[in-house]
C-alpha positions in Angstrom: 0.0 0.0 0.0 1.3 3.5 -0.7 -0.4 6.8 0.6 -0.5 9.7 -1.6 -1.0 12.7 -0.6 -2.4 15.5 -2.4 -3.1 19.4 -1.7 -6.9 20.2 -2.3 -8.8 23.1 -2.3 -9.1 23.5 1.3 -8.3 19.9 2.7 -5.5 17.0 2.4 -6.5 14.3 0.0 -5.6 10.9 1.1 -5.1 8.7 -2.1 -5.1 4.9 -1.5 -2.7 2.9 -3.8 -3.0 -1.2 -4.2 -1.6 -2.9 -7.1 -5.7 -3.8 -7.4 -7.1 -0.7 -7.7 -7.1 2.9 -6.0 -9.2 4.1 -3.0 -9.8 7.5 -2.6 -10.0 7.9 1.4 -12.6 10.9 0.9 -14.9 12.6 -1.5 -13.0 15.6 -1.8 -14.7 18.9 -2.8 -15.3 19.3 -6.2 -13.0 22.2 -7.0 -10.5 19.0 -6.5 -12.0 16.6 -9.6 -9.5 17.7 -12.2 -6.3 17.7 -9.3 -7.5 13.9 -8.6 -8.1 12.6 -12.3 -4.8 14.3 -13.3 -2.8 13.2 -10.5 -3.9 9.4 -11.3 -3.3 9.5 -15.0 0.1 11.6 -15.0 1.9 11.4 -12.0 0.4 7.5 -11.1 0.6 6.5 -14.6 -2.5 4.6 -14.0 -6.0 4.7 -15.9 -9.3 6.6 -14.3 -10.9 3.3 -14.5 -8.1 2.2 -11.9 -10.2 4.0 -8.8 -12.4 1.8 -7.3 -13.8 2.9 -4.4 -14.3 6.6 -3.0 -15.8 6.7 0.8 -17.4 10.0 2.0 -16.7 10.7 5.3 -19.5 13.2 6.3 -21.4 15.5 3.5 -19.5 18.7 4.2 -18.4 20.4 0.4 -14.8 19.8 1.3 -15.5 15.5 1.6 -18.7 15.1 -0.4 -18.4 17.9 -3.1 -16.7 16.2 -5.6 -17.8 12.5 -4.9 -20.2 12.4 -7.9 -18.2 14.2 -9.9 -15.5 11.7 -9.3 -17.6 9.1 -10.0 -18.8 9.9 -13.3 -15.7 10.3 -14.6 -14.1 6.8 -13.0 -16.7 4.6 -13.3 -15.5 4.3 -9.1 -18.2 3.2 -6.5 -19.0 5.5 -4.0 -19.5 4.8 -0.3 -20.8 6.3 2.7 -22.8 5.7 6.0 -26.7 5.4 6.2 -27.2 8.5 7.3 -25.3 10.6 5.0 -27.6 11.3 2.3 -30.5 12.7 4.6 -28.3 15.2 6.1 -29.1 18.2 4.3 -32.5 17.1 3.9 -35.6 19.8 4.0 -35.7 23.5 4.1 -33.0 23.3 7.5 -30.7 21.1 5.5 -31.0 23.2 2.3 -30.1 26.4 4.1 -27.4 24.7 5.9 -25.8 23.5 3.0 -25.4 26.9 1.4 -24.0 28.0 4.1 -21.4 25.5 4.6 -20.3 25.9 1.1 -20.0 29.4 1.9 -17.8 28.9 4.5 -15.8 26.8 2.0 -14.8 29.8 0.3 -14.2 31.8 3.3 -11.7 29.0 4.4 -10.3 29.2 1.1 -10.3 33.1 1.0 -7.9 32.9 4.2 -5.9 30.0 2.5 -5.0 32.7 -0.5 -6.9 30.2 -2.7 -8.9 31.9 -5.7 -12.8 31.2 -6.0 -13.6 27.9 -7.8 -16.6 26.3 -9.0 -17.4 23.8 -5.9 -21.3 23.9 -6.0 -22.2 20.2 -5.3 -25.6 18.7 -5.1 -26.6 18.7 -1.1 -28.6 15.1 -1.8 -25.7 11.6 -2.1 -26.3 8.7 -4.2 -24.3 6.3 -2.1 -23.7 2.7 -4.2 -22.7 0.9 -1.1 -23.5 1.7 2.6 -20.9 1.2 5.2 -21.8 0.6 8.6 -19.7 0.3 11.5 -16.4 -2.0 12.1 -17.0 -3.6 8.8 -14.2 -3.9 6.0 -14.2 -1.2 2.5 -15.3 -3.8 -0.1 -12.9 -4.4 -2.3 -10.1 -3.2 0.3 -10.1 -5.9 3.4 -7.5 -4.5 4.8 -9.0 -0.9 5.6 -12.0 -1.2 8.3 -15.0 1.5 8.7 -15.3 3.3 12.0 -18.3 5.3 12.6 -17.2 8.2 14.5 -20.3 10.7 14.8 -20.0 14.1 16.8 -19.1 16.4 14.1 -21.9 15.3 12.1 -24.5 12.3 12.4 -22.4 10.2 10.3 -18.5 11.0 10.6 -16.6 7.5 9.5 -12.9 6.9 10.1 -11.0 4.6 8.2 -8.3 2.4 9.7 -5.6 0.5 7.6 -4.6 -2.3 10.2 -1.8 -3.7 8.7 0.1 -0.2 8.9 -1.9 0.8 12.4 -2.7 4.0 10.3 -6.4 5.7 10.1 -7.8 8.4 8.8 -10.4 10.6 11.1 -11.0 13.4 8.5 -12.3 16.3 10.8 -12.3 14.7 13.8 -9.8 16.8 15.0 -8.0 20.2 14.2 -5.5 23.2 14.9 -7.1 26.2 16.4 -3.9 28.6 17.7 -1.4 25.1 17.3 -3.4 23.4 19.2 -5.9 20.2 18.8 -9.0 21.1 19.2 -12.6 19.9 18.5 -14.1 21.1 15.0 -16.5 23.1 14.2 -19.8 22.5 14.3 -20.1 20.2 17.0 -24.1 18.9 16.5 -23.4 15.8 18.8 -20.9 16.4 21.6 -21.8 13.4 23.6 -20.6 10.5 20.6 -18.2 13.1 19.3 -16.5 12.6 22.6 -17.1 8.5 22.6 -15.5 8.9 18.9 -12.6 10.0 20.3 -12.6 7.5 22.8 -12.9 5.1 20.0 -10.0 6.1 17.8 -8.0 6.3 21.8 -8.8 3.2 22.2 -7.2 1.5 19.1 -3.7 2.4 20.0 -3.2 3.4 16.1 0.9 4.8 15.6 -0.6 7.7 12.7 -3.7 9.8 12.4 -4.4 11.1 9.4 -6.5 14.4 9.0 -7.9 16.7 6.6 -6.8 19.8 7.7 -3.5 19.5 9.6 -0.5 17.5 9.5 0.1 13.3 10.2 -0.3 12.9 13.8 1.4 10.4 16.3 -1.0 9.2 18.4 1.2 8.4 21.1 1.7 12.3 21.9 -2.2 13.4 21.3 -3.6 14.0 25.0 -7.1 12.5 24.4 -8.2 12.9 27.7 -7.7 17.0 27.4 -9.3 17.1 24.6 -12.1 15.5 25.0 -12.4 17.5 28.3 -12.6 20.9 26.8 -14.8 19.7 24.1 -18.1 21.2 24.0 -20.7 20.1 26.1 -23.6 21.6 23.5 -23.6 22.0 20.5 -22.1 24.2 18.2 -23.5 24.6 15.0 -25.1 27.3 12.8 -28.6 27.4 14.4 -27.4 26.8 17.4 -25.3 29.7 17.3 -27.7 31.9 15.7 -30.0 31.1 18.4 -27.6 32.5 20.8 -27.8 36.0 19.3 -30.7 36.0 18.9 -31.7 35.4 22.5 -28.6 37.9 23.5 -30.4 40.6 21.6 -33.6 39.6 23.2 -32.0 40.1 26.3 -30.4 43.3 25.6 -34.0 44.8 24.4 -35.3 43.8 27.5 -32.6 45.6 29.7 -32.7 48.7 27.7 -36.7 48.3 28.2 -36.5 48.2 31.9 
C-alpha cells in the first residue's frame, strides 16, 4: 500500500494505492476533480478506471463535493454511512448547506486560494452503505469506523496492517493546538469517537486539515475535556444571538 497525498482546495486528499485498484479515502470537494483525475493518469501513470472505491466521510463540500463528480468520470463506486444522504434534507438542511459551502470559500479566501466552481448537489447517491467496524469492499484491509459528533455520520478509516487511520475532521488546529471542529451537532458521541479512535492504539492519524499525527503524543483525555458540552452549529449559534439581543432589548426596556 502507498499513501499519496495530495493538496486540495481547502483539505488533504488521502489517495489509497493497491496494485488492485485505487481508494480515494474521501470525497474531496469538487474544485479537486480535475487535481484527482490528473494526479492518477500523470503522475500515477495509472487509468481513471483504476479508482475503485471513494468513501465519504461526512457530506461537508470539502468531503462530499466532488464525490459524484468523481464518479462519473471513474466509473469508481461511492461509499458512505446510512445516514449521510439525509443530512441536508428539508428546508433546515438546504439552508445549511449553502452556508457550509460558503464557509468553504471563506476557508479558502484565508488560505490565498482563488474562488472555484465547488457547488455540489446537497442530496448523495451512495452505491454501497458502510456501517460500522466492517471492511471497504474491495479493500479488506481498511475497516470502517463510525465516528459521529461532528456530524451524524462521521466515519474513520483504519488500515490495520500499517496501524494507520484516517479521522478526517475529527480533529483540528485552532492557535497550534488540537481542538474539536467546528460544528459540533453531537458532543456526547463526538467525545465517545474520540474514545474510539483512543482506544485503538493506532501509531498515525491522518486528518484533513493538519499534519500526520502520532498518536502516542495526542492528550485524548484534554481534549475531549474541553470539548463542547452543546452544540455548536449554525442554528445553534444563531440562536444565541438571537436570545442575547432579546435580552439586551429587554434591559434597555426596563
Amino acid at each position: 500500500m502507498q499513501l499519496h497525498t495530495l493538496n486540495g482546495y481547502i483539505q488533504n486528499i488521502f489517495l489509497v494505492e493497491h496494485n488492485h485498484g485505487l481508494l480515494l479515502l474521501d470525497g474531496c470537494s469538487r474544485a479537486d476533480v480535475h487535481t484527482v483525475c490528473r494526479y492518477i493518469t500523470h503522475t500515477l501513470k495509472r487509468p481513471l478506471a483504476d479508482l475503485k472505491m471513494i468513501v465519504v466521510t461526512h457530506m461537508h463540500p470539502d468531503h462530499a463535493g466532488g464525490a459524484h463528480w468523481l464518479r462519473k468520470r471513474t466509473g469508481a463506486k461511492l461509499a458512505a454511512h446510512p445516514k449521510a444522504a439525509k443530512w441536508y434534507a428539508g428546508i433546515a438542511g438546504r439552508t445549511a448547506h449553502i452556508i457550509d459551502v460558503s464557509l468553504m470559500y471563506w476557508v479558502a479566501q484565508r488560505l490565498g486560494k482563488g474562488r472555484r466552481k465547488a457547488w455540489y448537489s446537497p442530496v448523495l447517491k451512495p452505491d454501497i452503505i458502510l456501517t460500522d467496524e466492517q471492511t471497504v469492499p474491495g479493500f479488506p484491509d481498511w475497516q470502517v469506523l463510525y465516528t459521529p459528533g461532528h456530524t451524524n455520520h462521521d466515519l474513520s478509516l483504519f488500515y490495520i496492517p500499517g496501524n494507520q487511520v484516517y479521522i478526517a475532521d475529527l480533529l483540528v488546529k485552532v492557535k497550534g493546538r488540537l481542538h474539536s471542529p467546528y460544528p459540533i451537532c453531537h458532543p456526547n458521541q463526538y467525545r465517545q469517537s474520540l474514545q474510539k479512535i483512543a482506544s485503538i492504539n493506532a501509531d498515525t492519524l491522518f486528518c484533513a486539515h493538519i499534519k500526520p499525527l502520532q498518536a502516542a503524543q495526542i492528550d485524548f483525555g484534554q481534549i475531549i475535556a474541553d470539548a463542547p458540552t452543546l452544540p455548536k452549529n449554525h442554528w445553534h449559534a444563531s440562536k444565541n444571538r438571537i436570545i442575547k439581543k432579546l435580552g439586551l432589548l429587554r434591559s434597555s426596556s426596563l
